[in-house]
C-alpha positions as CSV (number, residue, x, y, z in Angstrom):
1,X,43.9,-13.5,3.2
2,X,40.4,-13.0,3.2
3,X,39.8,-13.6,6.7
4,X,42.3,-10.8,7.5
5,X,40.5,-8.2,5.0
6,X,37.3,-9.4,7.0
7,X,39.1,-8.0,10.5
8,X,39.7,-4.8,8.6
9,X,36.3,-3.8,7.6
10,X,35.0,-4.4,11.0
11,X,37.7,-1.8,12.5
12,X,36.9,0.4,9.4
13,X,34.5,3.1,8.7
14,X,33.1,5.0,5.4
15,X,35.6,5.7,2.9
16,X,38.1,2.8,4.0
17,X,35.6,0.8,4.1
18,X,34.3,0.9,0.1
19,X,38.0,-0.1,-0.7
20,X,38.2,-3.0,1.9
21,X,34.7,-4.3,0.4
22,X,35.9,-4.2,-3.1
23,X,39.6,-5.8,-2.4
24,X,37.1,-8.6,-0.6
25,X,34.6,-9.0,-4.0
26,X,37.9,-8.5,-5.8
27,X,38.6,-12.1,-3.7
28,X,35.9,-13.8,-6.7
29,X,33.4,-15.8,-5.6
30,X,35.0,-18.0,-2.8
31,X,34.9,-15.2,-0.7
32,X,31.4,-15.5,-0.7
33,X,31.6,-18.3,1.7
34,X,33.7,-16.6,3.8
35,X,31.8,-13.5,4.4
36,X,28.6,-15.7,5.2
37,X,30.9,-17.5,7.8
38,X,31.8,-13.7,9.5
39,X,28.2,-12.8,10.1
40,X,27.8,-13.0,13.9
41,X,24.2,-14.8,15.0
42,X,22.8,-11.8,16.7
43,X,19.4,-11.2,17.0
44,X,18.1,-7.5,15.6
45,X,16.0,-6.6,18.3
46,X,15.7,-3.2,20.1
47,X,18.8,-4.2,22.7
48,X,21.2,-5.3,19.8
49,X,20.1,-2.4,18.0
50,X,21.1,-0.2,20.5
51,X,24.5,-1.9,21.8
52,X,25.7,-3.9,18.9
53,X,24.6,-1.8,16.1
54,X,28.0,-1.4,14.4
55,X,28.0,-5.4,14.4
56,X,24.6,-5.4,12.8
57,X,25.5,-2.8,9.8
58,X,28.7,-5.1,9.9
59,X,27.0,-8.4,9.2
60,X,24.6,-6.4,6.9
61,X,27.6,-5.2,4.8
62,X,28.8,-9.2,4.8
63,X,25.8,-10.3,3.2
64,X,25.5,-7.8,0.9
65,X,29.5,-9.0,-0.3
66,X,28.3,-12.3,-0.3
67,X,24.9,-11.5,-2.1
68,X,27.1,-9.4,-4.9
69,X,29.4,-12.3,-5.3
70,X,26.3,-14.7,-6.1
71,X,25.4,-16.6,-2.9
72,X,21.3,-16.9,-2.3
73,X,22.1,-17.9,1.4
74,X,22.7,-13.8,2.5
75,X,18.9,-13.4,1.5
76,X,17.9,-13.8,5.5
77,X,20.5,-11.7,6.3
78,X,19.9,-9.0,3.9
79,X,16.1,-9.1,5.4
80,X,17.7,-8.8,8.8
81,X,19.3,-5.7,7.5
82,X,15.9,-3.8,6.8
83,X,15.0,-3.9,10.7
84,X,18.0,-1.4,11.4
85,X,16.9,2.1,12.5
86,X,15.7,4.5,9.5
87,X,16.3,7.9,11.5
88,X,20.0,8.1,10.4
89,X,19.3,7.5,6.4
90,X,21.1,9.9,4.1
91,X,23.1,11.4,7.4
92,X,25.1,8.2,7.8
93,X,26.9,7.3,4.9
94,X,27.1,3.1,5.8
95,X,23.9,2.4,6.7
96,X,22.3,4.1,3.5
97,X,24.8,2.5,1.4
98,X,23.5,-0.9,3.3
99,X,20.2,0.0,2.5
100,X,20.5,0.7,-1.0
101,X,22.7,-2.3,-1.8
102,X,20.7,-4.3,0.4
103,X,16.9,-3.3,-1.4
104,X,18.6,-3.9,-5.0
105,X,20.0,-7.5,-3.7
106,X,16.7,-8.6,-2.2
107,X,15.1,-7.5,-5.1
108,X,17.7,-9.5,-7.7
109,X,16.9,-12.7,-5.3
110,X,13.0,-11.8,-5.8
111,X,12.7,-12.5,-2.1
112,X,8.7,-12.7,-1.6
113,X,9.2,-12.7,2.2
114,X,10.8,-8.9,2.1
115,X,7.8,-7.2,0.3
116,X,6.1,-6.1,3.3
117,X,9.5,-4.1,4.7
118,X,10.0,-3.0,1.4
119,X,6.7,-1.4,1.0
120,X,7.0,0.1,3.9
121,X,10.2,1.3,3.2
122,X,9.3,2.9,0.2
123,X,6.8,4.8,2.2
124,X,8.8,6.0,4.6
125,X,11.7,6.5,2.1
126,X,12.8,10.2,1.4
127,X,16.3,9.2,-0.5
128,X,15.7,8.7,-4.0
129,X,17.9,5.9,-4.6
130,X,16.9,3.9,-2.1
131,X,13.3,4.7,-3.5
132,X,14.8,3.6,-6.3
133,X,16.0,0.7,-5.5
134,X,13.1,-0.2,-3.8
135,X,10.6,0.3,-6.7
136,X,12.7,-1.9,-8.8
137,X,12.8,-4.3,-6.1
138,X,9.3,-4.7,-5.6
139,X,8.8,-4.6,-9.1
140,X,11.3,-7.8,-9.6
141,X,9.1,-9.4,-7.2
142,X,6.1,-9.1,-8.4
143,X,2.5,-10.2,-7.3
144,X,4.2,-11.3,-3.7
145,X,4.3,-7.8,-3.5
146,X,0.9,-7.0,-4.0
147,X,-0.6,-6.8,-1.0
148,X,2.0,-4.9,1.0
149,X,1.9,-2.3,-1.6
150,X,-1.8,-2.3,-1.0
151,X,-2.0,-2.2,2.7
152,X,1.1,0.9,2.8
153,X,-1.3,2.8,0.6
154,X,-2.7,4.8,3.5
155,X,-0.9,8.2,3.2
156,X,-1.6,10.8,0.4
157,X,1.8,11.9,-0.5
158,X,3.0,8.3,-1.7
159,X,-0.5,7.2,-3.0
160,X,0.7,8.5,-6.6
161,X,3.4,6.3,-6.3
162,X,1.5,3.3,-4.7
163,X,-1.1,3.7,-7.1
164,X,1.2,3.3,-10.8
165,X,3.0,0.3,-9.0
166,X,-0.3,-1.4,-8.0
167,X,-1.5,-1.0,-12.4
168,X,1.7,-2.6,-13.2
169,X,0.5,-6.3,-14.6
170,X,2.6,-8.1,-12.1
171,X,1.7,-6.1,-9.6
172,X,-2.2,-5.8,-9.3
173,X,-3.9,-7.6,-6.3
């Protein structure tokens, strides 16, 4: 069954799509598995990006099921995920959704390696929940985070924001 809910959300788009992922959560956490099976080994580079990127937010929605449902091995994937193109966030619906969901679950995982895309999401970020996300992320983290947050602290209209993250304890370089 879950297989065939799988084929659905890749056919699907916005709306439908939030009811297929939560009939495939609703699955429990054998589903997990599954989802992590359905992500196709594509790399994100700038010619994927361009020809497959409705397989990419695909595989990105996948691992966030899977990181939701408890399963460590969609961290990789949910990295992945950050190297998508930013132009569209907060015009297209599924990708900011991926990026929100994708920020809080590599922050839950405290994934050290995604600190530098973070950062430099947060700077670039003009969506407050994703900036949201993104804080608490980095703040879940902790000192791996550091030094990202340090070197992104280049542009005056995030510096205020840089600046009380870098005082944090767990934070300071």
């Amino acid at each position: 069954v879950e297989s065939e809910i799988i084929d659905a959300l890749e056919r699907e788009t916005s709306f439908n799509r939030l009811a297929i992922i939560a009939t495939i959560e609703g699955q429990g956490a054998g589903a997990a598995k599954v989802c992590l099976g359905r992500i196709a080994p594509v790399a994100y580079d700038t010619d994927s990006i361009k020809h497959r990127l409705p397989l990419l937010i695909n595989n990105g929605t996948l691992a966030v099921i899977a990181g939701r449902l408890g399963d460590d091995r969609c961290v990789p994937w949910l990295r992945e995920t950050l190297k998508l193109p930013r132009a569209s966030l907060g015009k297209d619906k599924d990708l900011t959704e991926l990026f929100i969901h994708s920020v809080e679950l590599l922050g839950r995982y405290r994934d050290g390696s995604a600190a530098e895309p973070l950062a430099q999401l947060l700077k670039e970020s003009r969506i407050r929940q994703l900036s949201v996300n993104t804080e608490a992320a980095l703040r879940a983290i902790g000192r791996p985070a550091a030094r990202p947050l340090a070197r992104h602290l280049d542009s005056w209209q995030t510096a205020p924001l840089f600046l009380r993250l870098l005082r944090e304890p767990e934070l300071r370089t």
